[in-house]
C-alpha positions, 0 to 999 in steps of 0.5 A: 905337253913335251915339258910335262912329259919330260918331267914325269920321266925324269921324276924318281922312281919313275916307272917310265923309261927315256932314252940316254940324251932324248925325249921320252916315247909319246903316249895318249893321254887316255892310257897315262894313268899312273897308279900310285907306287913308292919311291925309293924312300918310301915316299909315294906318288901323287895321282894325275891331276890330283890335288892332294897325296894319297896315304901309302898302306904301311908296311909290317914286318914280323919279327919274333912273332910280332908284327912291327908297322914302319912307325914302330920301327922308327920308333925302336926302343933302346937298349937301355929299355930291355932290362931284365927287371922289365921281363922278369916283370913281364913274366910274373904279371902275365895271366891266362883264363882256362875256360878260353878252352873249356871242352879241352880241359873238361875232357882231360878231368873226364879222363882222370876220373875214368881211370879212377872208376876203372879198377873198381869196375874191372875187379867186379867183372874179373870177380864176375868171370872167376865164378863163372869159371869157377862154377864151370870148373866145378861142373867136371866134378860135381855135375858131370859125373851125375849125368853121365851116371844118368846117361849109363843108366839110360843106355843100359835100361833102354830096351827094357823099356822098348826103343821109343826114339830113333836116338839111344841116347840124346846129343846132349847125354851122348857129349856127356859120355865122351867127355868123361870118357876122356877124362878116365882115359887122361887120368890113368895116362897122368899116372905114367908122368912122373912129378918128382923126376920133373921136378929135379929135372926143372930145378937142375936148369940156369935161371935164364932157361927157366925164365926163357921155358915159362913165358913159352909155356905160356905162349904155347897155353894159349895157342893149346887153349885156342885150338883144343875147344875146336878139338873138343867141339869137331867130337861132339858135332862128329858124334851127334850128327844126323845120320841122314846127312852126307858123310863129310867127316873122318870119323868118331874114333879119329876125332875122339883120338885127337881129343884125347892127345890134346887133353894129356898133353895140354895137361902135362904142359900146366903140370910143367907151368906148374912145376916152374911156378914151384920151382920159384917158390922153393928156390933160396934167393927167390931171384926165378919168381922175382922175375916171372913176376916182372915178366907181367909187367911186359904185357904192359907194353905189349898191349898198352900202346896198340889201337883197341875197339871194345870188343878188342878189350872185351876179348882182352878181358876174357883172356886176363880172367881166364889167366887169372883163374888158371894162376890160381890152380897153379898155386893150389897145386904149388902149395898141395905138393908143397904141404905134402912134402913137409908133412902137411905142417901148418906153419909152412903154409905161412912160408908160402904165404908171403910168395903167394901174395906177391904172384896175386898182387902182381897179377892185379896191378899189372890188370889195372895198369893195362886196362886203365892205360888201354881206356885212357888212350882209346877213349871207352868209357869204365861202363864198358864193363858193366856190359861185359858182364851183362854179355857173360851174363846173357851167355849163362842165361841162354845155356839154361833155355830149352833151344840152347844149343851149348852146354854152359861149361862149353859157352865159358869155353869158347868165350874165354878160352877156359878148358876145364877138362886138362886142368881137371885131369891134373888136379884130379892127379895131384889131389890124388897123389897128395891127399891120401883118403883114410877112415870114415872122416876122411870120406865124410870131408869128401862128401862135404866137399862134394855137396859144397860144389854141388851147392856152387854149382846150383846157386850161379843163378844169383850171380847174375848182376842185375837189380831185384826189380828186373826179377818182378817183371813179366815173363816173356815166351823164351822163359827170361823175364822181359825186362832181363831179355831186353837188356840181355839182348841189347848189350851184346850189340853195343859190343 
């Protein structure tokens, strides 16, 4: 037993330990169970008392992303083997199979096809809202001036008839009264504005300053946008309020003061935009409109490389339609005083016709850009707007109800912040300083136009995007058919 311990302490790699010049430590037999381990070489042990060597597990070592066995390295190619024809080989034979990754590759076609749908379907619900605020615009001029004829004739002949209501006048007859007050009392204010010195004093101004005055008239629009519907709104809950309730107000006159500043001064603000805009037009190197119209491509980066939820973009959306309405106000006023000062000759209306076009197709390609962009990145589908314009739809529907609570003029201004009534002071101011009425012609045009936008303002029931076949369905209780009702009231809780 000595001999034999003695020669496992002297064997290599060994994990025994002896002592310089004497014998190793004694230990039981039971506890001498030596496990199998690697030499110095690599070389492994053999077991106690067994007769034949166990395999070592070989070793790999990574190298360049590969893994090579202690065979493979004992084996190594030669330099000769390394050849550039051998990689290049290498590189022009090697393939690789797409449907490896299926779901990854069909969602990035998905995507590219979602951006080709999205121009087509933003432009049907920009068309959508451009009426909506068209009609909403006309209503100022064609409908209101009846109902507040209407609502007079009400106040002035109701004690003839004896007070058979507690109200002289119903809330929706008392809203229509002061907003054409409002408008009278903003008009004759407009006409102490002067244009033509506004005009001079815009154009006498750097390229720089005016670039710098326009993109803060638009920021201050919109906060004047933002601000003045709860303005407009405080008036009309101010005046219709049930008398019984606790007084928790400053007043009527207070409120229709502060209404009345808002409107003259949010219209002076777009008669300044759109004395800017005309300013560009008329300029000789065309430089101040070339760069208001790059300015939109700003927007781009603003809005792109943010996170949007659906009714992010659908707020969005309203914004841009409402913008979009506005710019082309400006332009009609642009190309009124521009007619005025040369003597109304047509062939001047094609000097402007080449300017016009560019704020037009620049306002639409910034629009697909930000929204296809917008979509790509946030993943909504392009069938988003067709629920935005069901949304725009219910809101028209529902003002039409008898338990509506809105006039629909004040529903497309709280939902896309569109005001009709400043911009309705200044081109009321503008037309009228331009256009001079004389002769029985002339007010026959008038009339003619006036029945137009009557005719306008009647027909927005077509507008609504819907097949014919939801119109045969039966009607339910609200007075919608039951197949419009459903779908109506679906979409606005999917947004």
């Amino acid at each position: 037993m000595a001999g034999v311990a003695d020669a496992a302490a002297a064997a290599p790699g060994s994990g025994g330990e002896g002592r310089r010049g004497g014998a190793p430590e004694q230990q039981p037999q039971q506890q001498q169970q030596p496990q199998q381990q690697e030499g110095c070489r690599g070389e492994p042990k053999t077991l106690w008392g067994s007769s034949e060597p166990q395999a070592a597990p070989q070793q790999r070592t990574e190298t360049l992303g590969f893994y090579e066995s202690d065979r493979g390295r004992k084996k190594k190619r030669g330099l000769s083997d390394l050849s550039l024809l051998r990689f290049i080989s290498a590189e022009l034979t090697r393939g690789y199979f797409l449907e490896h990754n299926e779901a990854k590759y069909t969602e990035r076609r998905e995507r590219v096809y979602t951006c080709m749908r999205i121009p087509k379907e933003l432009e049907k619900l920009m068309f959508f809202g451009i009426f909506l605020c068209l009609d909403a615009f006309l209503y100022i001029f064609t409908l209101l001036p009846l109902r507040v004829f209407l609502a007079m004739f009400r106040f002035i002949t109701l004690p003839c008839y004896g007070l058979r209501d507690r109200r002289l006048l119903q809330p929706a007859q008392v809203c229509d009264m002061l907003k054409g007050v409002i408008l009278v009392i903003c008009y004759f204010m407009m006409h102490y504005v002067d244009y033509s010195m506004m005009y001079h004093l815009i154009r006498g101004q750097s390229v720089i300053k005016l670039y710098i005055i326009y993109n803060m008239l638009e920021v201050a629009d919109r906060l004047f946008s933002s601000f003045g519907q709860d303005i407009l709104d405080a008036l009309y809950w101010t005046a219709t309020e049930p008398k019984e309730r606790k007084r928790a107000h400053i007043g009527v006159i207070p409120h229709f003061f502060m209404a009345v500043l808002y409107v003259f001064l949010h219209a002076i603000l777009i008669m300044v935009q759109a004395t800017t805009l005309n300013v560009a037009f008329n300029s000789h190197n065309k430089s101040l409109l070339t760069i208001m119209m790059s300015n939109n491509f700003v927007e781009i980066k603003g809005s792109v490389f943010k996170k949007f939820e659906k009714n992010n973009l659908f707020q969005m959306s309203n914004s841009d339609i409402k913008e979009r309405f506005t710019n082309y106000v400006l332009l009609l006023i642009v190309c009124l005083r521009n007619m005025e000062q040369f003597s109304w000759n047509p062939d001047h209306l094609w000097v402007l016709f080449p300017d016009v076009c560019m704020v037009v197709a620049s306002e639409i390609a910034v629009d697909i850009v930000k929204h296809a962009f917008i979509t790509k990145f946030n993943d909504i589908t392009a069938d988003v707007y067709s629920e935005y314009r069901a949304s725009l739809a219910f809101d028209l529907v529902s003002s039409r109800q008898k338990n509506a609570y809105t006039d629909y003029s004040d529903s497309v201004s709280r939902r896309m912040g569109f005001i009709p009534l400043p911009l309705a002071v200044l081109l009321i101011r503008v037309v009228t300083s331009s256009i001079k009425v004389q002769g029985v012609l002339a007010y026959l045009c008038v009339v003619l136009f006036y029945c137009g936008g009557l005719n306008c303002c009647s027909t927005k029931e077509l507008w609504i995007p819907f097949s014919n076949t939801h119109g045969n369905s039966q009607r339910g209780s609200s007075g919608l058919p039951i197949a419009w009702r459903e779908y109506l009231f679906q979409c606005p809780t999917q947004l």
